[in-house]
C-alpha positions in Angstrom: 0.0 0.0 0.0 1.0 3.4 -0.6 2.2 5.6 2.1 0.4 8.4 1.0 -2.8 6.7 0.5 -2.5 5.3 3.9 -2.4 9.1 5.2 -4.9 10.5 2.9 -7.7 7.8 4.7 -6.4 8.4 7.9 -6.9 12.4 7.6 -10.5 11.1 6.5 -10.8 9.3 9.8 -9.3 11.7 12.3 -12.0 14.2 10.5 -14.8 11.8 11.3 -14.2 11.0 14.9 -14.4 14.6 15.6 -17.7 14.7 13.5 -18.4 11.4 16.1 -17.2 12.9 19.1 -19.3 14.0 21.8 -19.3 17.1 24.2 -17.1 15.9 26.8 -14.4 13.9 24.1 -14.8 16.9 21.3 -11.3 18.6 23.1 -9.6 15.3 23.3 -10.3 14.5 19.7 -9.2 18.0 18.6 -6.1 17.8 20.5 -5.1 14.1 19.0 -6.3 15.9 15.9 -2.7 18.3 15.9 -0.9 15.6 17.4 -1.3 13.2 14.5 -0.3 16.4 12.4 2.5 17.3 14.4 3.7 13.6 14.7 3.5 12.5 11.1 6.7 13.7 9.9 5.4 13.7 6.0 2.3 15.9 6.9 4.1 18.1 9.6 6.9 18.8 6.8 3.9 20.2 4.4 2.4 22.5 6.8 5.4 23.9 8.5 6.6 25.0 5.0 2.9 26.4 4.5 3.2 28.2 7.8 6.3 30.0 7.0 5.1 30.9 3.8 2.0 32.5 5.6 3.5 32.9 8.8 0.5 35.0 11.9 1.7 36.0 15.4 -0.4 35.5 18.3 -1.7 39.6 17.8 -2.6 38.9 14.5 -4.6 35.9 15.1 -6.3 37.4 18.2 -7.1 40.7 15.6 -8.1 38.5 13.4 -10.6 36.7 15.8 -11.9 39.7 16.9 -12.9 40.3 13.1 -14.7 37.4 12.8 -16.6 37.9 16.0 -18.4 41.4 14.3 -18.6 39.0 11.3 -16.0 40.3 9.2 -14.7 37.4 6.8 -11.1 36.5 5.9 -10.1 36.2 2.5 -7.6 34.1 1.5 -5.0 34.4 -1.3 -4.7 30.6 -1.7 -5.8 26.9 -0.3 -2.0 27.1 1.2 -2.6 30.4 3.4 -6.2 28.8 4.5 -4.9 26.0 5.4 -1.4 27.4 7.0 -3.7 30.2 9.3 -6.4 27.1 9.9 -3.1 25.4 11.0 -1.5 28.2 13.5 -5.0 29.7 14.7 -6.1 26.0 16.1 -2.3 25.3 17.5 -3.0 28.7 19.0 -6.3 28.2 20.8 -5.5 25.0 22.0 -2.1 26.6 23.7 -3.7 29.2 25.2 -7.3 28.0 26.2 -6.7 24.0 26.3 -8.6 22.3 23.6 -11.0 21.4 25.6 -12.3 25.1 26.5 -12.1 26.0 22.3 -16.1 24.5 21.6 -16.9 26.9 24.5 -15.3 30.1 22.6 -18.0 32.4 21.2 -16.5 32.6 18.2 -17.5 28.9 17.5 -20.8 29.0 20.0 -23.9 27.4 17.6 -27.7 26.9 18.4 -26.1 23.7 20.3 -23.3 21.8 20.5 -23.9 19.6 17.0 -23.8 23.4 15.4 -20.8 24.3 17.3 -18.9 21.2 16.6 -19.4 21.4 12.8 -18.7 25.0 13.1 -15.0 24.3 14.1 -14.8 21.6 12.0 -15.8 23.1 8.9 -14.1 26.5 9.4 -10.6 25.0 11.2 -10.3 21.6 10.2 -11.4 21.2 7.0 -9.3 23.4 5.2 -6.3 21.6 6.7 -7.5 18.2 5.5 -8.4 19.5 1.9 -5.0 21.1 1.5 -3.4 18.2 2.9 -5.4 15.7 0.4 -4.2 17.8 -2.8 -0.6 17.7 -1.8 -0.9 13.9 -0.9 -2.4 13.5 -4.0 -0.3 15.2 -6.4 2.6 12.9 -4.9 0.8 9.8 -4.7 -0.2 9.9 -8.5 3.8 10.1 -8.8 4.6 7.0 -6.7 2.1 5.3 -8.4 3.3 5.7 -12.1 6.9 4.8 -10.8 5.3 1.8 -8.8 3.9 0.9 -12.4 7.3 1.3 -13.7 9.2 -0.8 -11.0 7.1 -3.7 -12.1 6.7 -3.2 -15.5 10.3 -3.2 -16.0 11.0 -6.2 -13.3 8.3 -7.7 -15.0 8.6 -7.4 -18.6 11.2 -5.5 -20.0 14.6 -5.3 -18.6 16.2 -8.1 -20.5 15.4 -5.4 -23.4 16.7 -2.9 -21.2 20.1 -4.9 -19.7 20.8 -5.7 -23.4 21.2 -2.2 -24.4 23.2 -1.2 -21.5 26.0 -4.3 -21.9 26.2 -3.0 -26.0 26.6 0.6 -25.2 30.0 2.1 -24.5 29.1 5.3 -23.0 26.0 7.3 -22.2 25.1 4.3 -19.3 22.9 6.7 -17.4 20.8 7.7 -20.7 19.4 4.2 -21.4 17.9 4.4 -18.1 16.4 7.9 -18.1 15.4 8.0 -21.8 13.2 4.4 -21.0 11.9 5.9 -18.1 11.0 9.2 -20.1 9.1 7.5 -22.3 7.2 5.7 -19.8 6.0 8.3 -18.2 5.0 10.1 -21.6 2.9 7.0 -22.6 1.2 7.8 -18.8 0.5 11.7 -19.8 3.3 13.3 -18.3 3.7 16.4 -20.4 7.2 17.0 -21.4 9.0 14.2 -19.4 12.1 15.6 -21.4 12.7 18.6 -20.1 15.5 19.3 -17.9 16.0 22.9 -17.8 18.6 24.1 -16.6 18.6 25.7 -12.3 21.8 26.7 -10.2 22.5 23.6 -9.4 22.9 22.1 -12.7 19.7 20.3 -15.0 17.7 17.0 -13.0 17.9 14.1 -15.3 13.9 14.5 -15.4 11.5 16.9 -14.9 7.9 16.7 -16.0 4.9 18.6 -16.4 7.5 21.8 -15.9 4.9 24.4 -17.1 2.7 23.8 -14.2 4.0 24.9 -10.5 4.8 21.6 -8.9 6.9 19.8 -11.5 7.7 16.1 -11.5 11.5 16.2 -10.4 13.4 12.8 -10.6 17.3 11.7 -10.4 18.5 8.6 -12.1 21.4 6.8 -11.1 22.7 3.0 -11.2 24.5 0.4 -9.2 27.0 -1.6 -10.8 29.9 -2.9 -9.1 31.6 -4.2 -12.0 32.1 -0.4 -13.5 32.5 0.8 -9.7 29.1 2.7 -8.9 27.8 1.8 -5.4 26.6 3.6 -2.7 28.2 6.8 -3.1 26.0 6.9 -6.3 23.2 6.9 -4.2 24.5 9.2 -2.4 25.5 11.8 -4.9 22.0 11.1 -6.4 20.2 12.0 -3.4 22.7 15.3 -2.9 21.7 16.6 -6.5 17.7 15.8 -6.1 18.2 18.0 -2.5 19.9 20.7 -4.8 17.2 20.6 -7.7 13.9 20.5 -4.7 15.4 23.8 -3.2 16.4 25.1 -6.7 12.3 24.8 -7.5 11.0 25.1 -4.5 9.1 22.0 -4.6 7.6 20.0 -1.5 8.8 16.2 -3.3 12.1 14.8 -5.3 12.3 11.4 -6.6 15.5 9.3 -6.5 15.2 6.4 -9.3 17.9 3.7 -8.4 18.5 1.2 -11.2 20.3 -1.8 -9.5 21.9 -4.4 -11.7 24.2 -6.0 -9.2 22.8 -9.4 -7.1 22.3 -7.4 -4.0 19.1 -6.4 -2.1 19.6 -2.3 -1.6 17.8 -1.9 2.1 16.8 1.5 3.2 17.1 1.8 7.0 15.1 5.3 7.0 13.3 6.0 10.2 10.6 7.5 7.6 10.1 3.8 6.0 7.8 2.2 8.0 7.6 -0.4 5.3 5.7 0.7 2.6 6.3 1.4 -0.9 8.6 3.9 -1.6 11.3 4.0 1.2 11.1 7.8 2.2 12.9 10.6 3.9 12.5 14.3 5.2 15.0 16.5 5.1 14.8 20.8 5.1 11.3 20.5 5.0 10.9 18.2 2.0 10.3 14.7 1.1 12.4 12.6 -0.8 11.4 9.1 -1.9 13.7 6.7 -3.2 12.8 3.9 -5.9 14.8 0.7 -6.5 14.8 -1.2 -9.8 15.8 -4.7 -9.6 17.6 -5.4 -12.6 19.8 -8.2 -12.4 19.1 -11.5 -14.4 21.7 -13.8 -13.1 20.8 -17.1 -11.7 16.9 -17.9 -10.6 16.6 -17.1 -7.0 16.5 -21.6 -5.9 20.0 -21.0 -7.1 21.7 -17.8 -5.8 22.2 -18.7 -2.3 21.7 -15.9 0.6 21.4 -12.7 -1.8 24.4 -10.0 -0.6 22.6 -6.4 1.1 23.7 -2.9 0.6 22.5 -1.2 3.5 21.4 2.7 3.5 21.4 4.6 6.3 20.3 8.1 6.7 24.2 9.0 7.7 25.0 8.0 4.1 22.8 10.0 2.3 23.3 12.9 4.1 27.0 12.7 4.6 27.4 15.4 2.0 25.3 17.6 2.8 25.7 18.0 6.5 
């Protein structure tokens, strides 16, 4: 299952059980609301960079507050400031009033408490969980075409693929990014070809460029017989660091393409087993996506396959 997927039905559920939630557990629910925000590392990276991009003090909110209790409305430039003042205004009332005490504010206060509760919801949670969805969503669709891509290749066509890399004599790096362009153009990614040129040099991929959250992917390749290992992993995920900040974008994409009879393993504290071993890092995600290439001896005959372990020391041991 998809790690993204998994959170985008979990924001569904936390949003229920405070539609569930009765007087007395409405705080509670509210407060393990943020807490599940806060303590999801993918989710609190997207709304701390929201927040600093529309960052309100505590005078501002309170002004604001006030504006709403004469029944002024706020008007928002974007989903991203609704959701990053929806984000700071609730952190704020629950700091200084408990959560608890927030249904009892009279900024919220309904014809009863069913009104009141789907007055906070709607006006402070919601906007949080649609922003949320969108940027889950515009990553997920990108996991899932490179998901497709792991196991179409795996499946079906790297014996195609391995036999132009062993007749080419240079360019090793192109086979790989020029099969995996035309992949994702067959899937409707607009322009999978462009790599225009930032400070840091031009990504080996970046799609749908003329929108404003471009697909951004390195490739790079294990092969221990022309002496790329780990430190191409490394110097992969250094470059698709460089080319997130270059574009200011929330999500890279680091495409391994392993040929050697090893099992790469990820030891991320971001993981937690699901497809594709992930990690945060300056307020941005980076997921990283093995293809097994190798076609050596069936797997009854190999023996105990050798592991190349990743750590997050090693990725970052350049940057740092």
């Amino acid at each position: 299952m998809y790690y993204n997927h998994n959170l985008r039905t979990s924001l569904q559920e936390w949003k229920n059980r405070l539609y569930r939630a009765p007087y007395k557990e409405f705080g509670n629910q509210l407060k393990y609301f943020v807490n599940n925000l806060d303590g999801d590392r993918l989710l609190n990276n997207i709304l701390t960079e929201a927040s600093m991009q529309y960052t309100v003090d505590d005078s501002q909110i309170e002004e604001f507050i006030a504006q709403a209790e004469q029944g002024s409305e706020r008007d928002y430039i974007n989903e991203i400031e609704h959701a990053a003042y929806c984000y700071q205004k609730l952190k704020y009332l629950g700091g200084r009033y408990g959560y608890p005490t927030i249904q009892n504010l009279m900024l919220f206060v309904g014809q009863g408490f069913d009104e009141t509760k789907g007055k906070i919801i709607e006006q402070l949670i919601a906007p949080i969980v649609y922003f949320l969805h969108d940027r889950l969503e515009k990553s997920t669709s990108t996991i899932y075409l490179l998901e497709k891509y792991k196991k179409r290749t795996e499946w079906f066509t790297k014996l195609n693929l391995i036999s132009q890399y062993k007749h080419a004599t240079k360019s090793y790096e192109q086979i790989f990014e020029d099969d995996l362009r035309l992949f994702l153009f067959d899937q409707g990614i607009d322009y999978p070809f462009s790599t225009p040129k930032s400070n840091s040099g031009r990504a080996d991929i970046v799609g749908a460029i003329e929108t404003t959250d471009p697909l951004i992917i390195e490739v790079k390749f294990l092969d221990k017989d022309k002496g790329y290992g780990k430190t191409k992993i490394r110097d992969g995920f250094n470059q698709i660091v460089k080319y997130t900040n270059d574009y200011n974008k929330n999500f890279g994409h680091l495409v391994i393409f392993n040929l050697d009879n090893i099992e790469v393993n990820f030891k991320l504290p971001d993981c937690k087993k699901m497809f594709p071993p992930m990690i945060t890092f300056g307020n941005r995600t980076y997921f990283l996506v093995v293809i097994n290439l190798y076609s050596g001896e069936t797997a009854s005959k190999q023996g105990q396959v050798e592991s190349m372990e990743i750590t997050v020391d090693d990725l970052l041991s350049e940057i740092l």
